[in-house]
MOPAC internal coordinates of N, CA, C and O (Angstrom, degrees):
PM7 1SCF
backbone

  N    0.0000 0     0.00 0     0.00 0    0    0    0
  C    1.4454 1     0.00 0     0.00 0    1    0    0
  C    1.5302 1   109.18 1     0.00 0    2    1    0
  O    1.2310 1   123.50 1   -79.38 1    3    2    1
  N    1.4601 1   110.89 1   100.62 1    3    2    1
  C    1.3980 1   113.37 1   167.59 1    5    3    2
  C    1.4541 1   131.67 1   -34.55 1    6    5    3
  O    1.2310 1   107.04 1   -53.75 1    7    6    5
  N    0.9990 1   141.75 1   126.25 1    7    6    5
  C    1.9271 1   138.75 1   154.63 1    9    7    6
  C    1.7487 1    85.87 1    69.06 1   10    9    7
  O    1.2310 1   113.87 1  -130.65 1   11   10    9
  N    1.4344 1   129.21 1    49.35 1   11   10    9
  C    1.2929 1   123.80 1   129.09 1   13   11   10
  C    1.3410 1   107.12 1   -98.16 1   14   13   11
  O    1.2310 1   125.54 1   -18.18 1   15   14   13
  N    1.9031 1   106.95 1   161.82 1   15   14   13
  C    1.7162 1   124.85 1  -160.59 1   17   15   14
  C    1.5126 1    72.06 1   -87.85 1   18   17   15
  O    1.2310 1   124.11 1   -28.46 1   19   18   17
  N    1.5084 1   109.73 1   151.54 1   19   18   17
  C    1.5515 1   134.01 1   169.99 1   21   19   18
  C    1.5249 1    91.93 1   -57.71 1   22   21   19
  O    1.2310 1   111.25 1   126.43 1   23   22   21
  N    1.3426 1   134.08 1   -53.57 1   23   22   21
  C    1.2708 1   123.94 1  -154.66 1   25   23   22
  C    1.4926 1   102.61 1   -70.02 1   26   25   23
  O    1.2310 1   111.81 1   150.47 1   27   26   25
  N    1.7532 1   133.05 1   -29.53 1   27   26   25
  C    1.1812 1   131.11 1  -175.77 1   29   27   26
  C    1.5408 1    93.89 1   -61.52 1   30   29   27
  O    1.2310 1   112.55 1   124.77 1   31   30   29
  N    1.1840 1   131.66 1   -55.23 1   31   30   29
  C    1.4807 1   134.78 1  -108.50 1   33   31   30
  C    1.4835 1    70.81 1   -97.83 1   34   33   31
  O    1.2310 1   110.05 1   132.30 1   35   34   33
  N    1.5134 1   136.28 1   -47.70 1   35   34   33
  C    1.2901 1   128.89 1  -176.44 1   37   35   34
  C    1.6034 1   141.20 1   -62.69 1   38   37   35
  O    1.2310 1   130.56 1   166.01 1   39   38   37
  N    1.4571 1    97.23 1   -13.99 1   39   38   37
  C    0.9008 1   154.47 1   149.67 1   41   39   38
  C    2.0189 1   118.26 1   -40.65 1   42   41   39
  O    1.2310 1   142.15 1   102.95 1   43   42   41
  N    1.2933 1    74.59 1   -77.05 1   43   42   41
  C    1.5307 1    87.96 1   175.72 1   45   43   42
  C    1.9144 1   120.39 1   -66.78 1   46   45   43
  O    1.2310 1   139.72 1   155.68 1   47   46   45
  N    1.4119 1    79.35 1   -24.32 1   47   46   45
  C    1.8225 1    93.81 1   172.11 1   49   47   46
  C    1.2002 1   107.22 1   -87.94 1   50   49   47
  O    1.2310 1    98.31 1   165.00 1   51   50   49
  N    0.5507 1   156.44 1   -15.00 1   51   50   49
  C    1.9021 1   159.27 1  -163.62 1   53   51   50
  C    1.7771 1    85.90 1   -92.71 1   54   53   51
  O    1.2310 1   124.27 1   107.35 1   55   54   53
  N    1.8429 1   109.42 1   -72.65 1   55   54   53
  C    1.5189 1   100.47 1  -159.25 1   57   55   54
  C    1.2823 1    96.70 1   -86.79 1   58   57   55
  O    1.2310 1    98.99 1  -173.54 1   59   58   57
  N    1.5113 1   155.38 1     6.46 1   59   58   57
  C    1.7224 1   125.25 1   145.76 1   61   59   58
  C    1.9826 1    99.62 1   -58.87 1   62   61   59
  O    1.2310 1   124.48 1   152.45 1   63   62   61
  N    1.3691 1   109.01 1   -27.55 1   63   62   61
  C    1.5708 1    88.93 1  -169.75 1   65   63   62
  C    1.4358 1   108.03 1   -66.09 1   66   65   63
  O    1.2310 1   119.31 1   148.94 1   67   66   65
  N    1.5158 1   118.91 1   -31.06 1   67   66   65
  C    1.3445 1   113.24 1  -166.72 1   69   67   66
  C    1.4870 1   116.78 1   -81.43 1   70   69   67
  O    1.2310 1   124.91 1  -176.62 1   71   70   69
  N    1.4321 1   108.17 1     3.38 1   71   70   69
  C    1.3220 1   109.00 1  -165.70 1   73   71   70
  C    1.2829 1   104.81 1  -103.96 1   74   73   71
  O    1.2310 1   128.86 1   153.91 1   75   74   73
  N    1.6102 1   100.53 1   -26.09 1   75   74   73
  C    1.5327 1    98.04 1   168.23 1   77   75   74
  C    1.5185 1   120.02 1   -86.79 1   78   77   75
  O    1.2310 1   116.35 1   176.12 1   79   78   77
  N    0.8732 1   124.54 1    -3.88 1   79   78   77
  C    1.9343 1   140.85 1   169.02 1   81   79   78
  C    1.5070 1    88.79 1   -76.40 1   82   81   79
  O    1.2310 1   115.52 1   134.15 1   83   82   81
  N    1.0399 1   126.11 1   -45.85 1   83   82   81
  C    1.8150 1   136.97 1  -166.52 1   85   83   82
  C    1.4786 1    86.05 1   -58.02 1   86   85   83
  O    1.2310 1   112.23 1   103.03 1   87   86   85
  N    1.1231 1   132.25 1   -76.97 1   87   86   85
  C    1.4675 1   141.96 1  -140.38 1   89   87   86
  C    1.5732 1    94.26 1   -76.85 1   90   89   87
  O    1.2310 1   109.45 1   139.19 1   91   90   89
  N    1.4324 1   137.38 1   -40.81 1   91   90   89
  C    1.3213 1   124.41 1   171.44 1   93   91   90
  C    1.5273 1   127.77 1   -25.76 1   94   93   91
  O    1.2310 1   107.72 1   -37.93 1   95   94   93
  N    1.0583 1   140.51 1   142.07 1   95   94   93
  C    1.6751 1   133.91 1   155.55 1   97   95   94
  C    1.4753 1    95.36 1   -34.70 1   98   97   95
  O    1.2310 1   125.21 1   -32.14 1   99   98   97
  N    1.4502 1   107.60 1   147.86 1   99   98   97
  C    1.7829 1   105.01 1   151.20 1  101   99   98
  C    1.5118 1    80.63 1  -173.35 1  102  101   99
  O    1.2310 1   132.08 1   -33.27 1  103  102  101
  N    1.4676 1    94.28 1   146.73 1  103  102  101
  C    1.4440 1   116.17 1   171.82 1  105  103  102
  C    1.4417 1   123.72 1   -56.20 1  106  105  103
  O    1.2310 1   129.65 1   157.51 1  107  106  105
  N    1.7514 1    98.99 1   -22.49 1  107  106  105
  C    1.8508 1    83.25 1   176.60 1  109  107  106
  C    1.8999 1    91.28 1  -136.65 1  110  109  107
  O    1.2310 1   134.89 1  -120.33 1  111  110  109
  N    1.2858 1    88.81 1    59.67 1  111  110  109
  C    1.6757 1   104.22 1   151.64 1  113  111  110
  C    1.5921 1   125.10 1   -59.42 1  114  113  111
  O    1.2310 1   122.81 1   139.62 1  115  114  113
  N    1.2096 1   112.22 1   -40.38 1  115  114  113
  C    1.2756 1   130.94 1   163.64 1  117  115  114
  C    1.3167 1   112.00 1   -49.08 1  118  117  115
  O    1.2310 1   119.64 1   116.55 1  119  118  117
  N    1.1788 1   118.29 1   -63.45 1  119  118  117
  C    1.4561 1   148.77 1  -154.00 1  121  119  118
  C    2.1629 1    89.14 1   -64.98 1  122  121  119
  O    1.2310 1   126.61 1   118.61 1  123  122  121
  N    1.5094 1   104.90 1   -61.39 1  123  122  121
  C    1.2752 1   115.99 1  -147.44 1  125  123  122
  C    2.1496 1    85.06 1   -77.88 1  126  125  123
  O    1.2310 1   132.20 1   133.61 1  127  126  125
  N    1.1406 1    94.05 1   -46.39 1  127  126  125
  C    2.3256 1    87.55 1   179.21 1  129  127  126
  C    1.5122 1    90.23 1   -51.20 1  130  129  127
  O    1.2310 1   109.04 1   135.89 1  131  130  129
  N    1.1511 1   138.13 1   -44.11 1  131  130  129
  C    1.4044 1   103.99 1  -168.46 1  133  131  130
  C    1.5705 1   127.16 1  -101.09 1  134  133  131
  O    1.2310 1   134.34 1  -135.92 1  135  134  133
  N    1.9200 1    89.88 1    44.08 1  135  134  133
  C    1.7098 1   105.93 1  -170.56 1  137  135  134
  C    0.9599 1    88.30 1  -138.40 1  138  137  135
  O    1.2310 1   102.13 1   172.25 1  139  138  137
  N    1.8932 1   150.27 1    -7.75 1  139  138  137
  C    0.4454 1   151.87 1   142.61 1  141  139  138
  C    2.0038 1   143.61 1   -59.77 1  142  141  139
  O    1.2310 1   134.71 1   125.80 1  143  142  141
  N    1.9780 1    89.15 1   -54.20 1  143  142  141
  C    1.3647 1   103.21 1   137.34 1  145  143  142
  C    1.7435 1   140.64 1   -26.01 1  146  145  143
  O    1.2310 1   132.00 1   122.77 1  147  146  145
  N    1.8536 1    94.44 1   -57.23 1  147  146  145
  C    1.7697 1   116.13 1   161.53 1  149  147  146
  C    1.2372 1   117.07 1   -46.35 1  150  149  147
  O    1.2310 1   122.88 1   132.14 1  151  150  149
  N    1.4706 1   112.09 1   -47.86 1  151  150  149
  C    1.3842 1   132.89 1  -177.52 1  153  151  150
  C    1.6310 1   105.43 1   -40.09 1  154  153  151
  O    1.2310 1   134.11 1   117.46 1  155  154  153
  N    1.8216 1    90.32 1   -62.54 1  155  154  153
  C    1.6909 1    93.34 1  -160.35 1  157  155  154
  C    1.4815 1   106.99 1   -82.22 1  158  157  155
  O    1.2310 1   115.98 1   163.36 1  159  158  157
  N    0.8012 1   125.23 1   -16.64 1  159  158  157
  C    1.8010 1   130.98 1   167.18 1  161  159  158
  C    1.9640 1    83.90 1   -46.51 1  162  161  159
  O    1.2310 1   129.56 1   113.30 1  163  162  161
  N    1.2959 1    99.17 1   -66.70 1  163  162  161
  C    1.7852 1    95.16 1  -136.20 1  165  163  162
  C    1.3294 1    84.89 1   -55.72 1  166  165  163
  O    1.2310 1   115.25 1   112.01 1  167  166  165
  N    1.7105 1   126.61 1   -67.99 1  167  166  165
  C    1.2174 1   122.74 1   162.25 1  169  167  166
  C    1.7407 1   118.33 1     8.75 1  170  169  167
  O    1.2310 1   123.48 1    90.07 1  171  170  169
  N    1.2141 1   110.94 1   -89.93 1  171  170  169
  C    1.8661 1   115.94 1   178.14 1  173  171  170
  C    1.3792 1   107.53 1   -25.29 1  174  173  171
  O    1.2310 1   124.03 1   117.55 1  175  174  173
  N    1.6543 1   109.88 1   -62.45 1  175  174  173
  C    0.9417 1   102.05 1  -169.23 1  177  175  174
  C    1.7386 1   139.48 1   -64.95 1  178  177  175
  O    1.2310 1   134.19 1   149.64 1  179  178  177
  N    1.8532 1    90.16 1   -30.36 1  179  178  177
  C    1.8045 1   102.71 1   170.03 1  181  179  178
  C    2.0830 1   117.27 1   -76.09 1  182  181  179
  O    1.2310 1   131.42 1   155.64 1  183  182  181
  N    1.3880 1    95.56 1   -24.36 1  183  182  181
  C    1.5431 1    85.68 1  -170.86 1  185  183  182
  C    1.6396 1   102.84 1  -127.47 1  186  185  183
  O    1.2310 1   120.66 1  -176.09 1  187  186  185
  N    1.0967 1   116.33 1     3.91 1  187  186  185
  C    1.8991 1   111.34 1   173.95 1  189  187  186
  C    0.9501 1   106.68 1    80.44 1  190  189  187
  O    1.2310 1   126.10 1     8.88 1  191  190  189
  N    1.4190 1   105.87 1  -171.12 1  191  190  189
  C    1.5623 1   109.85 1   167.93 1  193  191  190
  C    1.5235 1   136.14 1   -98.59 1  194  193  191
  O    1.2310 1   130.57 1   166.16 1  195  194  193
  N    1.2747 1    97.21 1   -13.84 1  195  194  193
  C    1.5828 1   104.30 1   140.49 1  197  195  194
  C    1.6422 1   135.69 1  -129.66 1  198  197  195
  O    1.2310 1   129.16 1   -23.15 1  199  198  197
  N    1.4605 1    99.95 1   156.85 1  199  198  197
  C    1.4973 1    93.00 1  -144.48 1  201  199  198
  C    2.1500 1    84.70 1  -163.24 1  202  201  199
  O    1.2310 1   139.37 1   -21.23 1  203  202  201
  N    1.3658 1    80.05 1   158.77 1  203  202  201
  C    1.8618 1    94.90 1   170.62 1  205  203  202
  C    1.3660 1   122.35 1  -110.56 1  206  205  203
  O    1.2310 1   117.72 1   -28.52 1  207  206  205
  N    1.1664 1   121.95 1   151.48 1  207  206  205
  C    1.5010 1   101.21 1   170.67 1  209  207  206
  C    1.2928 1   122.68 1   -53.79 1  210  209  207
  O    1.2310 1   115.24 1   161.46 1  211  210  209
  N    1.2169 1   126.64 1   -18.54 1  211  210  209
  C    1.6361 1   121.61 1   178.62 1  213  211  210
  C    1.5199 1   107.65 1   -73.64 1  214  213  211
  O    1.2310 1   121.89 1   140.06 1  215  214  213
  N    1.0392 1   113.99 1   -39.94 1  215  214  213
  C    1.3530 1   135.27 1   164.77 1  217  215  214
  C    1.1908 1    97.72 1   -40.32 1  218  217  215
  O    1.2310 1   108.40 1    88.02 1  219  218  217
  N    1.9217 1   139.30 1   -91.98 1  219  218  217
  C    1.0902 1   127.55 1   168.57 1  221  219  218
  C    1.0060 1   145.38 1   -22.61 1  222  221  219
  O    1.2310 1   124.60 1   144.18 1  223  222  221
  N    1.2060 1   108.77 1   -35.82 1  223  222  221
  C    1.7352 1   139.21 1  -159.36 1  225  223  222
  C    1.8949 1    77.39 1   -73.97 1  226  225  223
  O    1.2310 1   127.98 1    96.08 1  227  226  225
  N    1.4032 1   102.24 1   -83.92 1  227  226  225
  C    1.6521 1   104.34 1  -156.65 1  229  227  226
  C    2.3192 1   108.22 1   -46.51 1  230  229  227
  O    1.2310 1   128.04 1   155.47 1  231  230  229
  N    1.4300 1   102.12 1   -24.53 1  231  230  229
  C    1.0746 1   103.19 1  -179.64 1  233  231  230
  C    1.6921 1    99.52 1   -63.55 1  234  233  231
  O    1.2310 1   125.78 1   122.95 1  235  234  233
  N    0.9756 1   106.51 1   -57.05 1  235  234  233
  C    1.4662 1   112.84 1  -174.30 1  237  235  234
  C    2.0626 1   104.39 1   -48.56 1  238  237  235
  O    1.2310 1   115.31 1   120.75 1  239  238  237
  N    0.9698 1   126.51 1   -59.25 1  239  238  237
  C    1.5881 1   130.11 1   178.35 1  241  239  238
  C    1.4356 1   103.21 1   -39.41 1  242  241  239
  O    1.2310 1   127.75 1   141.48 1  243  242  241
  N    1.5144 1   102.69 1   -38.52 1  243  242  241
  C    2.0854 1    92.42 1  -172.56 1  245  243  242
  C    1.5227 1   101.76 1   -95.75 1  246  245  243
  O    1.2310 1   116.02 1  -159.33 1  247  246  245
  N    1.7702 1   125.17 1    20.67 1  247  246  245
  C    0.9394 1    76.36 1  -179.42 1  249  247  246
  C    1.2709 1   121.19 1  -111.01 1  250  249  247
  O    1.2310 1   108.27 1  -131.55 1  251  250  249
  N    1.4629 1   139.52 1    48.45 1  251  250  249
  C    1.4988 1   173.67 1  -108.09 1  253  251  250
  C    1.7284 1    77.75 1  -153.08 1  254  253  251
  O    1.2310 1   111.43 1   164.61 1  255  254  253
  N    0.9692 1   133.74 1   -15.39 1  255  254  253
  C    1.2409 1   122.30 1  -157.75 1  257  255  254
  C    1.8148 1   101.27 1  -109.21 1  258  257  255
  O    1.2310 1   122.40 1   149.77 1  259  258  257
  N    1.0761 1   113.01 1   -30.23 1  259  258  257
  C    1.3414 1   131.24 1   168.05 1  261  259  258
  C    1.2100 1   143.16 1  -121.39 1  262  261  259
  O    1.2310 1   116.02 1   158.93 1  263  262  261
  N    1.4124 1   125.16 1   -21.07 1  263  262  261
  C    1.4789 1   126.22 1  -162.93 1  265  263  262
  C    1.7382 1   101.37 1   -77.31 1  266  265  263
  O    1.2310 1   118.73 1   151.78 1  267  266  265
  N    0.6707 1   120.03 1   -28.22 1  267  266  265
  C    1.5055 1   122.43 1  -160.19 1  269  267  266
  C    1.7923 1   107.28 1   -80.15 1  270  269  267
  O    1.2310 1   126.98 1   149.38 1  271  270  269
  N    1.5720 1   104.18 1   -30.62 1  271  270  269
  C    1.4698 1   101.83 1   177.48 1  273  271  270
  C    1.4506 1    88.95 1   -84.42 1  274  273  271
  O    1.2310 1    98.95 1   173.07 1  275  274  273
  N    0.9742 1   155.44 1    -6.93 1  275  274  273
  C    1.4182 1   150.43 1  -127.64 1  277  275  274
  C    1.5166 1    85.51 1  -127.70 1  278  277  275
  O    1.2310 1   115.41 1   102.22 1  279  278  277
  N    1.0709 1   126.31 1   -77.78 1  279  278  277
  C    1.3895 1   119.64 1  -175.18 1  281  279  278
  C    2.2314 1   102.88 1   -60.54 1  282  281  279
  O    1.2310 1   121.72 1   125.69 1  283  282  281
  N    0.7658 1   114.32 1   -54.31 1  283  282  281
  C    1.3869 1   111.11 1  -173.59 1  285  283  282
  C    1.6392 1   111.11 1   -45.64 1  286  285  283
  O    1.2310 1   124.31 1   151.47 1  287  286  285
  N    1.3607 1   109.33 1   -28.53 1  287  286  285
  C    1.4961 1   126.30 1   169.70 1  289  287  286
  C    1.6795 1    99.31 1   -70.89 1  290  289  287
  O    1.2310 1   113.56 1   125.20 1  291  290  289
  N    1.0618 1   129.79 1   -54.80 1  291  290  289
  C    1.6460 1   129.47 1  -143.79 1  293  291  290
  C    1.2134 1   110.37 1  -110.86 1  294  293  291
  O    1.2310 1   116.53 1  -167.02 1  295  294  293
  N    2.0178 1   124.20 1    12.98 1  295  294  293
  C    0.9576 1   152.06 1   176.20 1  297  295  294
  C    1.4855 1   121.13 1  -171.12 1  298  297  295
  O    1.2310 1   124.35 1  -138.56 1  299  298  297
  N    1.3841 1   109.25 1    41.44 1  299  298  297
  C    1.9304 1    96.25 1  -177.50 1  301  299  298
  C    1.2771 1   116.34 1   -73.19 1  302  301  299
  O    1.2310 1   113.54 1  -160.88 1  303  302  301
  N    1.6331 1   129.83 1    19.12 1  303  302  301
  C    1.3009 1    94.92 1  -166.57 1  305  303  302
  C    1.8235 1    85.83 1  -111.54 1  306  305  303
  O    1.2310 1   118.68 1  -173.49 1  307  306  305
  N    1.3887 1   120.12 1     6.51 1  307  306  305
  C    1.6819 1   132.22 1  -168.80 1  309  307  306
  C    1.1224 1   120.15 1  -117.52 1  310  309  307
  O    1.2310 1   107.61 1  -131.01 1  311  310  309
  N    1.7564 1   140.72 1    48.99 1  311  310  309
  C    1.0661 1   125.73 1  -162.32 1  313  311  310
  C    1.3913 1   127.19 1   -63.05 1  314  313  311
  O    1.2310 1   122.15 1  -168.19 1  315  314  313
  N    0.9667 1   113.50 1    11.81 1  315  314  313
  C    1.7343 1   119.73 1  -152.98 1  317  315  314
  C    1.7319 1    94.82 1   -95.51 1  318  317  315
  O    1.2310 1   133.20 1   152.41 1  319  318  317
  N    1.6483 1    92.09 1   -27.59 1  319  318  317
  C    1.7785 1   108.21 1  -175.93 1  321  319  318
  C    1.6531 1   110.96 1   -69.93 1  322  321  319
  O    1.2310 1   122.41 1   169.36 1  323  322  321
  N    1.4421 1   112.98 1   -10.64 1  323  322  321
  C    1.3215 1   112.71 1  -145.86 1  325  323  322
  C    1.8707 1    97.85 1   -98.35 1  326  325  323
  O    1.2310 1   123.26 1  -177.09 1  327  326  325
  N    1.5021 1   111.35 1     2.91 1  327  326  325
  C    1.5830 1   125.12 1  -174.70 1  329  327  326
  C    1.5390 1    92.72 1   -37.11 1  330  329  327
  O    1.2310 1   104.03 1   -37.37 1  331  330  329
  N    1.4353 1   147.04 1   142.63 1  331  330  329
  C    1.0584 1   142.99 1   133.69 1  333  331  330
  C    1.9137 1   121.50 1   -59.65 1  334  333  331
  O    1.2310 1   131.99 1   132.87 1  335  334  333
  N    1.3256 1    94.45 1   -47.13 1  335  334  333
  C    1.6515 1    89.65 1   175.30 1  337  335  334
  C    1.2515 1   121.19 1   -69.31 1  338  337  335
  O    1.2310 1   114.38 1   178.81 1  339  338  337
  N    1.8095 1   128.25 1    -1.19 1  339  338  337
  C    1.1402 1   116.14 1   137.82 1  341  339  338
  C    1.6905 1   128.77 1  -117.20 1  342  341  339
  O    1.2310 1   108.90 1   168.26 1  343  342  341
  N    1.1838 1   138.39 1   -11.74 1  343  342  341
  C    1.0254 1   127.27 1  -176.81 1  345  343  342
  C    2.0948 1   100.36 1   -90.95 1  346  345  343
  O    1.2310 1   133.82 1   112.39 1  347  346  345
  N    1.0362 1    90.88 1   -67.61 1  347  346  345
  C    1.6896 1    80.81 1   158.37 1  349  347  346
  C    1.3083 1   142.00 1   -30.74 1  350  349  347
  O    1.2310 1   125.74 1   111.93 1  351  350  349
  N    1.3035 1   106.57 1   -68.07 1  351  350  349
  C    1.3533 1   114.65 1  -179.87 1  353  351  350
  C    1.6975 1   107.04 1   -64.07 1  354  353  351
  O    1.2310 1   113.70 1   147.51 1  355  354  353
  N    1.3336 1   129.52 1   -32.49 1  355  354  353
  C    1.4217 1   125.82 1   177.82 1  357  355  354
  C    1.5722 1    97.39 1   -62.18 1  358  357  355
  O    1.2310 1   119.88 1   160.78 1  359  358  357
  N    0.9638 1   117.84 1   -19.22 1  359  358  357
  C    1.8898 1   116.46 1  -165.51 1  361  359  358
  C    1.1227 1   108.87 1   -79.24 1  362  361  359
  O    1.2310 1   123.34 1   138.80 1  363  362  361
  N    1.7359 1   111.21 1   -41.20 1  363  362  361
  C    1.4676 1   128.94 1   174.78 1  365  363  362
  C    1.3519 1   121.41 1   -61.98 1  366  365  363
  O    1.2310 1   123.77 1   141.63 1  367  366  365
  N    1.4898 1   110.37 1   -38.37 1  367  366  365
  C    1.2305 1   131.51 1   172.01 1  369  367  366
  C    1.8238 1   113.62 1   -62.51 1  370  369  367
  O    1.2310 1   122.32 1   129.76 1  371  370  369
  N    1.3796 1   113.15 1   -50.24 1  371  370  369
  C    0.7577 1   107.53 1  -153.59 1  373  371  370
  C    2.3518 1    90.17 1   -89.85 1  374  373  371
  O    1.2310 1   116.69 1  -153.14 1  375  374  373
  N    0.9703 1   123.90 1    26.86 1  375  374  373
  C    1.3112 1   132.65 1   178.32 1  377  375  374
  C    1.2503 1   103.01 1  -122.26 1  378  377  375
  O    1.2310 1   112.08 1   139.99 1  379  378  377
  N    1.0755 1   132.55 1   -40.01 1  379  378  377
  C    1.3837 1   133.16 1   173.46 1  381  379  378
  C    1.2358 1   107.06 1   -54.61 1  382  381  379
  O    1.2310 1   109.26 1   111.51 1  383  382  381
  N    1.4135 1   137.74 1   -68.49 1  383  382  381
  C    1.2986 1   113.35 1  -179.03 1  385  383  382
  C    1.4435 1   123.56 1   -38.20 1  386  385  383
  O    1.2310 1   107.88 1   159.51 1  387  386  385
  N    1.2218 1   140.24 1   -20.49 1  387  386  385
  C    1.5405 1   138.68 1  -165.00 1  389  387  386
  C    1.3825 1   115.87 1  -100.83 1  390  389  387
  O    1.2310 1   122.13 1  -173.28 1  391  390  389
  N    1.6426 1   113.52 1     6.72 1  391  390  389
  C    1.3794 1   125.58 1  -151.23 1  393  391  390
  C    1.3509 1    86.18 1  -104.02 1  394  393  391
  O    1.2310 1   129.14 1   -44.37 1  395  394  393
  N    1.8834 1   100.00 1   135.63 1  395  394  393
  C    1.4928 1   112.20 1  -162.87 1  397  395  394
  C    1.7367 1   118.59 1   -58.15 1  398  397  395
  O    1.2310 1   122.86 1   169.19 1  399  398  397
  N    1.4592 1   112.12 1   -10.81 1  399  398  397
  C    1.2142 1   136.05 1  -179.71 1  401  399  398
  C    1.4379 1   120.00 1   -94.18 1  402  401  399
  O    1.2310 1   125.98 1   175.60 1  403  402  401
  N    1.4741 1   106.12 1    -4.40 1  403  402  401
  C    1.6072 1    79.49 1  -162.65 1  405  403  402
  C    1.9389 1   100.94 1  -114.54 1  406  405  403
  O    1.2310 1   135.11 1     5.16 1  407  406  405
  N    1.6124 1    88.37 1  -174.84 1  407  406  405
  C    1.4847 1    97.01 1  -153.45 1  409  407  406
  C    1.8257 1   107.77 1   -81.50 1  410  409  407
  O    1.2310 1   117.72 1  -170.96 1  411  410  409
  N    1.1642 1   121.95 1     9.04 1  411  410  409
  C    1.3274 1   140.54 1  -149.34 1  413  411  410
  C    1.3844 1   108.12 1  -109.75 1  414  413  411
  O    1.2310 1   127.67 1   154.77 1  415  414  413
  N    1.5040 1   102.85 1   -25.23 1  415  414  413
  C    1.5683 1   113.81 1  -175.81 1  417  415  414
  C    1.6066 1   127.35 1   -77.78 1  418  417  415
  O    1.2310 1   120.10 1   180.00 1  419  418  417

């Protein structure tokens, strides 16, 4: 992808990986859609409904700052669900497509 920032584009590799970890069998698949779900709530609320991938991108950098109480809240009794590189990153993934910028749209 031409004249994307390295940090988007890395970005974008991180959450296709999680989306494909997402789509695997796993025992707490259940567990991880509704950490994902969490995801896109918090999402709405930090970047609206429209937004760029850079936009995402920087949402995504802070979110070391939250996801982890966020899932431990919206699944404490499953930590295994609480992986960021997959329940997260599928969340990221799955917002990126809608981002007024991106190539998916």
């Amino acid at each position: 992808m031409r004249g994307v920032q390295p940090e988007v584009m890395t970005a974008l590799l991180d959450w296709d990986a999680g989306e494909r970890q997402m789509a695997k069998p796993s025992p707490t698949r259940d567990a991880r859609l509704r950490v994902v779900s969490a995801v896109e709530d918090q999402l709405r609320r930090r970047v609206g409904n429209r937004y760029t991938l850079a936009d995402l991108t920087a949402a995504y950098e802070g979110s070391s700052r939250w996801y982890l109480e966020l899932a431990a809240a919206t699944v404490p009794g499953t930590p295994d669900a609480w992986d960021p590189s997959v329940a997260l990153d599928a969340a990221f993934a799955r917002w990126a497509r809608n981002a007024s910028d991106s190539v998916a749209r």
